[in-house]
C-alpha positions as CSV (number, residue, x, y, z in Angstrom):
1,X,0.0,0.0,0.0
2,X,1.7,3.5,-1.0
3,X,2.7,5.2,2.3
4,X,0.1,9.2,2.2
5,X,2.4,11.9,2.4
6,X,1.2,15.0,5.0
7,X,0.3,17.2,3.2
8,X,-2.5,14.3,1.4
9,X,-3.0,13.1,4.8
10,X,-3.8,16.2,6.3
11,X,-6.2,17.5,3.0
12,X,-7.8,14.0,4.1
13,X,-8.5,14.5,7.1
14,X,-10.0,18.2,6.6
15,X,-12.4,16.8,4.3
16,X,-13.5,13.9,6.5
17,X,-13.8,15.5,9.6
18,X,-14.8,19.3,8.9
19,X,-17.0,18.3,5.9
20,X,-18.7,16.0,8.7
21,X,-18.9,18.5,11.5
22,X,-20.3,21.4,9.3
23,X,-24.2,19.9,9.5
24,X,-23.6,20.0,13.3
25,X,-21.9,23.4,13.3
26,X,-24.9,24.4,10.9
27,X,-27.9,23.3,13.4
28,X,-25.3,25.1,16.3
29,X,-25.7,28.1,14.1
30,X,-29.6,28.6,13.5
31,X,-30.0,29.5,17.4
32,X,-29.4,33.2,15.9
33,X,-29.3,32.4,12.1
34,X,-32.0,31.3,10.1
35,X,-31.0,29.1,7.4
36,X,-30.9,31.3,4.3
37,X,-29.7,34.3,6.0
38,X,-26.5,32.0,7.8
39,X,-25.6,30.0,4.7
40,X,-25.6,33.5,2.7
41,X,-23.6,35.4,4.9
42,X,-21.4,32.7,5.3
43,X,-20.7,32.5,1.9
44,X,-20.9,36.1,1.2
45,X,-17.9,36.5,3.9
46,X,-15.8,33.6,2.8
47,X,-16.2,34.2,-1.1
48,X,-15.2,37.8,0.1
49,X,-11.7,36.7,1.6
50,X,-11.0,34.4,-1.4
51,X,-11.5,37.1,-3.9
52,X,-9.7,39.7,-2.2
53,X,-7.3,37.1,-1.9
54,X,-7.2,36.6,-5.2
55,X,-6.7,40.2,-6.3
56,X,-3.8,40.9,-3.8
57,X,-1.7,38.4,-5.5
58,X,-2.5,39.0,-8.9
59,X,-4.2,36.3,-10.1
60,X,-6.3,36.3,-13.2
61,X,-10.1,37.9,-12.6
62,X,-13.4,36.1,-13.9
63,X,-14.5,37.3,-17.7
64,X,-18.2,38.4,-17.7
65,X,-19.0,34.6,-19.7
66,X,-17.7,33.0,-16.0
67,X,-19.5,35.3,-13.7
68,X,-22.8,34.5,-15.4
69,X,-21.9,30.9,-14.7
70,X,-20.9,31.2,-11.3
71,X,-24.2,33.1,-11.0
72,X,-26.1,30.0,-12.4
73,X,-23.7,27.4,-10.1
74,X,-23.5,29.5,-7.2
75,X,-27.7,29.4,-7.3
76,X,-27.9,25.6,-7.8
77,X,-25.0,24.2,-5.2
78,X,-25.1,26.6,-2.6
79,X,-28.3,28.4,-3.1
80,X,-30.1,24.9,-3.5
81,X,-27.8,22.7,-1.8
82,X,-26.5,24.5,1.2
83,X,-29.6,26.4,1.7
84,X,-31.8,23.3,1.2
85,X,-30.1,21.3,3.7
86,X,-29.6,24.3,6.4
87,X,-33.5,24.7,6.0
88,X,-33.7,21.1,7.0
89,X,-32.0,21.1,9.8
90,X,-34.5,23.2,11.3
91,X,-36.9,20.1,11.8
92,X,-34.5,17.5,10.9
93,X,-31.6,15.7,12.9
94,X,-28.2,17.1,11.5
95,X,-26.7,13.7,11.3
96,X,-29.6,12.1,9.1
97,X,-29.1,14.7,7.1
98,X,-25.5,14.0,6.1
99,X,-26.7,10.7,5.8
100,X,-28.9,11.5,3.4
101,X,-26.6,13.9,1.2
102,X,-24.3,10.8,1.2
103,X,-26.5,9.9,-2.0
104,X,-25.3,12.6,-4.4
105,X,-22.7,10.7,-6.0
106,X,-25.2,8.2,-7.3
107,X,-27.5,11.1,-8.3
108,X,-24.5,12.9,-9.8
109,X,-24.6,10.0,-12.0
110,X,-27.8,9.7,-13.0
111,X,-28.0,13.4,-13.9
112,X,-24.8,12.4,-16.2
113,X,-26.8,10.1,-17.8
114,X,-28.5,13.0,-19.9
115,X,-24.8,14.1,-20.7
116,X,-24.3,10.5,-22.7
117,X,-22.2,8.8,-19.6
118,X,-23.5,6.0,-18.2
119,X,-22.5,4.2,-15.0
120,X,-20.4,0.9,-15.4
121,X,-21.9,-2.0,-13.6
122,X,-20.1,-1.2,-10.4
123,X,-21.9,2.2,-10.4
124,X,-25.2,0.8,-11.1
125,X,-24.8,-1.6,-8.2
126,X,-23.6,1.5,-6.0
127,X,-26.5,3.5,-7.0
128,X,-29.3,0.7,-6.3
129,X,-28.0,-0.2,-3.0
130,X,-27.8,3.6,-1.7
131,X,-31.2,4.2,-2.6
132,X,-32.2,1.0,-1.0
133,X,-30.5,2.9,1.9
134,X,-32.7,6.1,1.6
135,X,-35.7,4.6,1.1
136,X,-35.4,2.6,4.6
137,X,-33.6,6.1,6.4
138,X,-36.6,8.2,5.0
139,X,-39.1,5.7,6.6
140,X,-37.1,6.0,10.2
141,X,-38.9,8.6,12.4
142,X,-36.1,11.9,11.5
143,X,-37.9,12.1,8.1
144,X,-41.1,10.2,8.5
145,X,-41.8,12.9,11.7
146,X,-40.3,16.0,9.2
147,X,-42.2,16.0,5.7
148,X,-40.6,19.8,5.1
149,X,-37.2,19.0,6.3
150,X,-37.3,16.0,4.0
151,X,-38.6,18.1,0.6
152,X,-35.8,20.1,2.1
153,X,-32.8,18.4,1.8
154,X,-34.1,16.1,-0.9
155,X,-34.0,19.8,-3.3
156,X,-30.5,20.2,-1.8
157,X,-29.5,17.1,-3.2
158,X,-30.7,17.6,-6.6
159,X,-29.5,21.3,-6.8
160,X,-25.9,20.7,-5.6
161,X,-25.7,17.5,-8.3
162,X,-27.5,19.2,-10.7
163,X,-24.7,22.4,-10.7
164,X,-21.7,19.9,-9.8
165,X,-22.5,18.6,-13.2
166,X,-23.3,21.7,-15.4
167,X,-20.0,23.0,-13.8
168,X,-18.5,20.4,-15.3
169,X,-19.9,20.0,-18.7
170,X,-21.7,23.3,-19.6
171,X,-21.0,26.4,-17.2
172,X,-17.3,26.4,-16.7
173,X,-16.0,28.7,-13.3
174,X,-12.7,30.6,-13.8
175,X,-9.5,28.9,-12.6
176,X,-8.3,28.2,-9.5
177,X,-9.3,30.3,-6.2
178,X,-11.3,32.8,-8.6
179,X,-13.7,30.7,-9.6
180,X,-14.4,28.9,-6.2
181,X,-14.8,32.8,-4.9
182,X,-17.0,33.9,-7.8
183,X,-19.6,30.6,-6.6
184,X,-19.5,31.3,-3.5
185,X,-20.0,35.5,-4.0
186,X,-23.0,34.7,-6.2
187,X,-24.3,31.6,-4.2
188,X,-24.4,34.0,-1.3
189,X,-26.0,36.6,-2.5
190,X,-28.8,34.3,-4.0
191,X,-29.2,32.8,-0.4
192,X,-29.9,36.5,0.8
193,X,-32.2,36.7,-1.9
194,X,-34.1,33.7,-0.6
195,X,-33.9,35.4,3.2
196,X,-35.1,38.4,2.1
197,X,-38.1,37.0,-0.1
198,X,-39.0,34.4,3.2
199,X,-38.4,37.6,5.7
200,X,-36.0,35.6,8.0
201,X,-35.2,37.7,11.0
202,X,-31.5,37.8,12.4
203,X,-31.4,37.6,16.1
204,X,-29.4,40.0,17.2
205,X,-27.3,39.6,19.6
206,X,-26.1,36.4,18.3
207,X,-25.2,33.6,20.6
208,X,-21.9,32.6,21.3
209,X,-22.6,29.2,20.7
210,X,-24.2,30.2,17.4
211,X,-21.7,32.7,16.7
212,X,-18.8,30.7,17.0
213,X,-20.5,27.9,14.6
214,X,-20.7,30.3,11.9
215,X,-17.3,31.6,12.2
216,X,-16.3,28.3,11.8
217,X,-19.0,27.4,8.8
218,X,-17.1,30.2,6.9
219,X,-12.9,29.8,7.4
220,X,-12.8,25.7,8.1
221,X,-15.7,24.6,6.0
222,X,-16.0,27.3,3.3
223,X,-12.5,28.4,3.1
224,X,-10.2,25.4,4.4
225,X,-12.0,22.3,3.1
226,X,-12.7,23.3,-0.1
227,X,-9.0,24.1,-0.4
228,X,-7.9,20.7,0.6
229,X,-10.4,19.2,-1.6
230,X,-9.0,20.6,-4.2
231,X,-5.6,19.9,-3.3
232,X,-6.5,16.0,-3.0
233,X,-7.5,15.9,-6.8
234,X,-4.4,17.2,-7.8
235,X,-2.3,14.9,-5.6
236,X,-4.4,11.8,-4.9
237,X,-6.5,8.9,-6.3
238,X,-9.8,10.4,-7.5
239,X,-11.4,7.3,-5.3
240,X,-9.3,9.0,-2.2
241,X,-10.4,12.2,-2.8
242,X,-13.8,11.4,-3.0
243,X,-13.7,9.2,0.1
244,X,-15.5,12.1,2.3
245,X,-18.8,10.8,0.8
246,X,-18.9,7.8,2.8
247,X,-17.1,9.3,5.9
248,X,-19.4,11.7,6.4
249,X,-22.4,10.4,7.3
250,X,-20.5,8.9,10.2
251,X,-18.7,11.8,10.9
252,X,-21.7,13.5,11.1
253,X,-24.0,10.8,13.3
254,X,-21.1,10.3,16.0
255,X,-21.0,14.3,16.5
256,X,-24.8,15.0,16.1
257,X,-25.2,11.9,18.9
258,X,-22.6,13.1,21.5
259,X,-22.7,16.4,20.9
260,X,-25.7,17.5,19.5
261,X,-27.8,15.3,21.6
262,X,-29.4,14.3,18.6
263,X,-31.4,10.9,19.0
264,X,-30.6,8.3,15.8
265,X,-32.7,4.8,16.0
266,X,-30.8,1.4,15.2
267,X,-33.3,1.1,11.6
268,X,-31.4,4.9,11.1
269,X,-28.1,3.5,11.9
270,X,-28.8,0.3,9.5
271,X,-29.9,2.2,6.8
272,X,-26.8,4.9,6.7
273,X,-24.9,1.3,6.7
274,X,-26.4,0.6,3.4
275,X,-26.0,4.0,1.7
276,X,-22.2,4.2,2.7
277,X,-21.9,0.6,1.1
278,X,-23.7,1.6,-1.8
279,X,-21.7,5.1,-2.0
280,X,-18.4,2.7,-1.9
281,X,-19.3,0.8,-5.0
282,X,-20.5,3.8,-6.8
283,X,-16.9,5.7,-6.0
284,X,-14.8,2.8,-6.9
285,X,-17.1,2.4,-10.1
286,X,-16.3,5.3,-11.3
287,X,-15.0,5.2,-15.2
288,X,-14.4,8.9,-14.6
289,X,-13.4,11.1,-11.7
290,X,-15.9,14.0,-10.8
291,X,-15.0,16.7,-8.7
292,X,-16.9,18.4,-6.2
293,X,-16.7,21.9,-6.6
């Protein structure tokens, strides 16, 4: 087995661990910020320090063609994505709904499917068994209890495949740190768009508790995992990189249990078994890599 260097190690274990605790940091965060309002901000202030960033070093700025795509990316991933699943958490357990984002891989390959690329037999497998997976974790009473919460994060899982994909094959970001700030600048203000239109109300003064969760949501999940994402597709097995999809959901069930009090029944533990099974054959499936932007 080739020995991981640090640097991959550590981009490893950025995107297992923080990608996994953001849910939790996210449910920490809507004691004072409502969903749309604290994933807009968030990305408003982190797609802020990325572009300025950006600028201070020189780096070549978005044309007009790749703001209008990072407009239309930034709305489907984050608006729809983030947004969808922050609004979830709201009635839903923050570890069921990792669980349940576990399944965009497989729907990132069925959306492919209208692009002409179809799953090899591996994938297929992957994709049948993690539905078989969300099909028994929507029954369990975190969904069944939560019909919102479940429309919710199922429209987050559709919008963040949905612009992963287009990303790839039809709205192409700038290069580099510009592009990942353009999404995340236009993502945010869409999300404030949605706060504005829903009249979320800030509550002001924040909560510590709350506070300090979003200050993390932006610099260690907006900022330093994206980064080491990045940095793993450049240095690792696509397969290795993507491993955070099926470390994740238990990531995010072990914190949302012991430190979110959160209450998870053994048919909700069974059935996240089965989608990080089926999320393993869909990864190592795979004729060809797709990044996560």
């Amino acid at each position: 087995m080739q020995r991981l260097s640090p640097l991959v190690a550590a981009c490893l274990a950025a995107t297992w661990l923080v990608w996994g605790s953001t849910y939790l940091a996210i449910k920490f965060a809507l004691i004072s910020f409502p969903p749309f309002f604290q994933m807009g901000t968030r990305f408003l202030a982190a797609g802020g320090i990325l572009f300025l960033w950006t600028a201070v070093r020189g780096l070549p700025m978005p044309t007009r063609t790749q703001w209008r795509n990072a407009i239309i990316v930034g709305a489907l991933m984050l608006g729809g994505g983030m947004g969808g699943a922050a609004y979830s958490e709201q009635t839903v357990a923050s570890g069921l709904v990792v669980a349940y984002i576990a399944i965009t891989p497989a729907t990132i390959a069925l959306i492919n499917l209208f692009f002409g690329i179809k799953p090899s037999k591996l994938e297929t497998a992957g994709m049948v068994v993690g539905l078989c997976g969300v099909l028994l974790l929507v029954r369990g009473r975190g969904f069944s209890a939560a019909p919102v919460g479940l429309a919710a994060v199922g429209i987050g899982n559709v919008g963040w495949a949905l612009g992963s994909v287009l990303s790839q094959r039809k709205f192409t970001l700038a290069q580099g740190a510009a592009g990942f700030a353009s999404e995340m600048l236009c993502g945010g203000a869409f999300l404030m768009l949605l706060s504005l239109c829903t009249g979320e109300r800030f509550r002001w003064p924040a909560q510590p508790a709350a506070l300090w969760a979003w200050t993390y949501l932006v610099f260690f999940g907006s900022l330093i995992a994206f980064s080491a994402y990045m940095m793993l597709l450049t240095r690792a097995r696509a397969a290795l990189a993507a491993s955070y999809s099926f470390v994740n959901p238990i990531i995010g069930m072990l914190l949302g249990v012991t430190l979110g009090s959160e209450l998870v029944t053994n048919h909700e533990w069974w059935a996240v078994a089965i989608i990080v099974c089926g999320v393993i054959l869909l990864i190592f499936g795979k004729r060809q890599p797709d990044a996560r932007a």
